[in-house]
N, C-alpha and C positions, 0 to 999 in steps of 0.2 A: 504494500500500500504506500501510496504516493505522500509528501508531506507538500502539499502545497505553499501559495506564499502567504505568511502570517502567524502560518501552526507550527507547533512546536511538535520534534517527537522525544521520543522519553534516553535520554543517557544511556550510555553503556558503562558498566563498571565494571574491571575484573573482580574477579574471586580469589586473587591471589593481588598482595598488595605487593608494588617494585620494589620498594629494599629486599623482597626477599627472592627474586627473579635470580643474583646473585650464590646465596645460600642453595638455593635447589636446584638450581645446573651443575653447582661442582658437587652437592651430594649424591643426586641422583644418577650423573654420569656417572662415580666411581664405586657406586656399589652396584650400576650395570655393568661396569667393565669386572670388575671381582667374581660376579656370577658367570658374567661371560670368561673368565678364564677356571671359574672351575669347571666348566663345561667342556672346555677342552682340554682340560686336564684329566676328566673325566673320561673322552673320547679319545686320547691316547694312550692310558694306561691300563683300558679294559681290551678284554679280545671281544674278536664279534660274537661272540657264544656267550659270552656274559652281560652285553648292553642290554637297557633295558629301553623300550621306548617309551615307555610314560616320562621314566625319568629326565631322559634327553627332550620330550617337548616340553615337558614343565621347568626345564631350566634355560632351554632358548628361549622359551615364550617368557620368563620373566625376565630374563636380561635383553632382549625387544623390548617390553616394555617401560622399564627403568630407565634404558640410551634413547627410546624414542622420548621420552616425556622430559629427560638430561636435556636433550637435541632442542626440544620446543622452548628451556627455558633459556637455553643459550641465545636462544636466535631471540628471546624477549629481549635479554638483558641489553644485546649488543646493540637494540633499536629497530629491529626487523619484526615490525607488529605480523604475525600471522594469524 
């Protein structure tokens, strides 16, 4: 819906306030990269007869989504509204 001239539309506000854009990029990047190297660390010192897959997707699927959420606070901080 259009805001024509005169009207007002309603604010946006994050849900995350900026000083802390800072704090949760380098948190969350490096406790994605930590899980992402037990993962590999995982997948190199098992044999293929001992991996399991639940466990390999549940530990890529959470170190995806810690670097990806790391990644979106980065690109806040630095001024790259997405």
């Amino acid at each position: 819906m259009a805001v024509g001239p005169g009207e007002f539309g309603v604010p946006l506000f994050s849900p995350v306030s900026e000083p802390l854009h800072p704090l949760l990029a380098v948190l969350l990047i490096t406790i994605g990269l930590l899980v992402m190297a037990s993962f590999f660390i995982y997948e190199v010192t098992s044999t293929k007869f001992s991996r399991s897959l639940g466990y390999e997707f549940a530990t890529g699927g959470l170190a995806s989504v810690f670097l990806g959420f790391g990644t979106l606070f980065l690109l806040l901080w630095t001024g790259v509204y997405v």
